[in-house]
C-alpha positions in Angstrom: 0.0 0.0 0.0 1.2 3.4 -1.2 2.5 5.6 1.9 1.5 9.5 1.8 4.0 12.1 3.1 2.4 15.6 4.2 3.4 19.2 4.7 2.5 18.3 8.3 4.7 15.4 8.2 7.6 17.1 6.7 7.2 20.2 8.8 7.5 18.0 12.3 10.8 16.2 11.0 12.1 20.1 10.9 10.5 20.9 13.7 12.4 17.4 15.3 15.4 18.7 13.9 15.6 15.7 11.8 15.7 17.8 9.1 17.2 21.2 7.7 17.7 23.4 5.1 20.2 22.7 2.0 19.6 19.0 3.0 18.0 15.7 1.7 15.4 13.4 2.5 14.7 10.2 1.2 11.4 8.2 0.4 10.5 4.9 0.1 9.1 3.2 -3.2 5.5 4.1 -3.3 5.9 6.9 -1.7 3.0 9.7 -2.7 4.3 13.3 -2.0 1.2 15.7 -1.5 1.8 19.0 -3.6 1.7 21.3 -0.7 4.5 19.0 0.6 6.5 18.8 -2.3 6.4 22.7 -2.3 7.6 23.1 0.8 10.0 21.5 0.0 11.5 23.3 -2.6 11.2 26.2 -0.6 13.6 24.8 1.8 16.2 23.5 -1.2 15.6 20.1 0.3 16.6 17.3 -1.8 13.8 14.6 -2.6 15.6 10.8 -3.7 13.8 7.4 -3.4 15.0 5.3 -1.9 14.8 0.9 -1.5 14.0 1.5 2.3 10.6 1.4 3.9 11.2 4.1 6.2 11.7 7.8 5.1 15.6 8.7 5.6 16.8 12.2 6.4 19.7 13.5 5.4 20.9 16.5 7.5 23.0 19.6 6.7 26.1 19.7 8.3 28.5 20.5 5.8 30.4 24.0 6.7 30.1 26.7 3.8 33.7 28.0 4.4 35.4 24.7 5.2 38.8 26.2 4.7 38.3 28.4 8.3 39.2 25.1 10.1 42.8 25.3 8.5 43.4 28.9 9.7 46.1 29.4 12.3 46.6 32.4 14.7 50.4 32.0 15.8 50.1 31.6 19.5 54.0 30.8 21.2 54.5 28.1 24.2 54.3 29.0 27.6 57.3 28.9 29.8 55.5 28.3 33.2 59.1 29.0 34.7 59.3 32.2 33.7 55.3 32.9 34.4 56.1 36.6 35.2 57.0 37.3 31.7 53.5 37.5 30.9 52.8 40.4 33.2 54.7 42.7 31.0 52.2 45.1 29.2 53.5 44.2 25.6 53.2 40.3 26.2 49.7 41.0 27.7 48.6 43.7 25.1 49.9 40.4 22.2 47.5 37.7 23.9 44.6 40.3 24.3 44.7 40.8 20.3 45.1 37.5 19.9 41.9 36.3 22.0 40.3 39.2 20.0 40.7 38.2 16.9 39.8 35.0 17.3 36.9 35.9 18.6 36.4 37.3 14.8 37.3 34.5 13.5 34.6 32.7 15.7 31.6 34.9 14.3 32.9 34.3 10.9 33.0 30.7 11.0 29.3 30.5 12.0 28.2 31.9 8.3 25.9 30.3 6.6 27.1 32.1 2.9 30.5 32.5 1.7 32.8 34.2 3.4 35.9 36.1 1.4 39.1 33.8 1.2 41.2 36.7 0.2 40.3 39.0 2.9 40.4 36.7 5.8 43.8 35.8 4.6 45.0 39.4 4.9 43.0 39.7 8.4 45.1 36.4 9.5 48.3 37.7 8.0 48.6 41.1 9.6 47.4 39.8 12.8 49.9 36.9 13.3 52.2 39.6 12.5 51.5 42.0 15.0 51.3 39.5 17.7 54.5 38.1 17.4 56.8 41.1 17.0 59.1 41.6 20.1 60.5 45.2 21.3 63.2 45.4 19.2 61.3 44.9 16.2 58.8 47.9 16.9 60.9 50.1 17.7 63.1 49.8 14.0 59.3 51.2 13.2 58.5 48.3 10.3 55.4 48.7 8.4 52.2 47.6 9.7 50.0 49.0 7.4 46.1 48.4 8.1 44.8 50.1 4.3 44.9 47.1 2.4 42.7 45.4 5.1 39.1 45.0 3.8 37.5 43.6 6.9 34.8 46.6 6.3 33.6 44.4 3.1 33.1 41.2 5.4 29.3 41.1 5.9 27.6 38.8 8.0 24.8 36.5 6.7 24.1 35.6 10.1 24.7 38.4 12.8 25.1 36.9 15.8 25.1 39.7 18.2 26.3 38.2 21.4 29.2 37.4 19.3 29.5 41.1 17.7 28.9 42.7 21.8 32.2 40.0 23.2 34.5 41.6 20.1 33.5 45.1 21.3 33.7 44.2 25.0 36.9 43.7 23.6 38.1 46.9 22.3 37.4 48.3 26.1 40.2 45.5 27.0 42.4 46.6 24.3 42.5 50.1 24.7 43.0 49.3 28.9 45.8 47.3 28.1 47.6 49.5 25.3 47.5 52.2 28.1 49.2 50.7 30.2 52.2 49.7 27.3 52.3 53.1 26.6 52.4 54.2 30.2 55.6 52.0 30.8 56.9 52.9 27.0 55.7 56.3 26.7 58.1 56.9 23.9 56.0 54.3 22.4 53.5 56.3 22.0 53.8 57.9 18.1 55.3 54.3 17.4 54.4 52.7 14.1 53.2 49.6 15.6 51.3 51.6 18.5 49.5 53.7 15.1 48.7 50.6 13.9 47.1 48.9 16.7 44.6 52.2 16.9 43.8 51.8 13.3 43.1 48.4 13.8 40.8 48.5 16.7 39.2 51.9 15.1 38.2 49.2 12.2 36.8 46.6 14.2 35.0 49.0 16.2 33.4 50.3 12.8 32.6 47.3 11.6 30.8 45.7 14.9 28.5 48.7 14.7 27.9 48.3 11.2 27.2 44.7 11.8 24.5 45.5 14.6 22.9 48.0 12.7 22.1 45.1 10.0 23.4 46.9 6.8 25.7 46.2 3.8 28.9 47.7 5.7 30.6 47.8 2.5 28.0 49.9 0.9 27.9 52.6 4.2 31.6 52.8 3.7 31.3 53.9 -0.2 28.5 56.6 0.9 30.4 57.7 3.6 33.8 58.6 1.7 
């Protein structure tokens, strides 16, 4: 005897969380599929196969869209547990707070549902693990740590997530606390290049979490507002 699958049916497997968007469910010979069904459906991208089984099978979505973000790498040294009081010094404790910042970025990004731009988070990765690994010396030659070829205004977010968005600009409070206190001990620090940079770099992530909460095409704002 023919079996007959409903909206109803199909809407309490979601509802179960037996089934999600973007996935695939699979019928049993026989199977009738009632239109109203069959349209829902479609509406959810769902993928209908039959299948030699006499039950339905369901198929969940669990694939990540940007699969590549489990390969990225924030340089983070070992910790010398004899020398624990190395990590009291402002520059070591201003490092680990951009660190734990930034990864909180990376965090937010990784829970997209749409693409998110190789490119850019490459750059992003690239000038952070750069900036948290320098040591005295190398600041104060005054290298280059440009922030204007950093796009992170263009990243938008498919699915705000705005505890997420509020911890990154929790943050910049942490940030700015601790970079006073570096520049407090190194005052001469102060008009540094590497110092410059930091304030650029938390002036764009403080830009960009309130463009995120307000909901908008940040990339778009940014054009209108040059």
């Amino acid at each position: 005897m023919d079996k007959l699958l409903t909206e109803y049916s199909v809407r309490q497997l979601m509802k179960q969380n037996k089934l999600t968007d973007n996935a695939q469910i699979t019928l049993p010979r026989g199977t009738i599929l009632t239109p109203s069904a069959r349209s829902f459906l479609g509406e959810h991208q769902i993928k209908i196969e039959q299948g030699k089984s006499d039950v339905v099978e369901t198929q969940r979505q669990v694939d990540a869209k940007n699969p590549w973000m489990n390969d990225i790498k924030v340089d983070y040294p070992s910790i010398d547990f004899n020398k624990i009081n190395h990590f009291a010094t402002p520059l070591i404790s201003l490092q680990y707070c951009l660190r734990k910042q930034f990864l909180l970025v990376l965090t937010l990004l990784d829970q997209q549902k749409k693409d998110v731009d190789l490119e850019i988070v490459t750059d992003l990765v690239k000038f952070v693990n750069e900036i948290v690994t320098v040591d005295y010396d190398q600041i104060i030659a005054n290298d280059d740590y440009s922030v204007l070829n950093l796009k992170l205004i263009e990243l938008n977010l498919s699915e705000p997530n705005t505890l997420g968005i509020q911890m990154i600009q929790e943050s910049l409070a942490e940030t700015a606390t601790i970079l006073n206190a570096y520049i407090l001990v190194q005052p001469n620090m102060a008009e540094s290049t590497y110092c410059q940079t930091i304030v650029s770099w938390e002036n764009m992530l403080q830009d960009w979490t309130k463009l995120m909460l307000e909901g908008g095409d940040g990339n778009a704002k940014f054009k209108r507002n040059r």
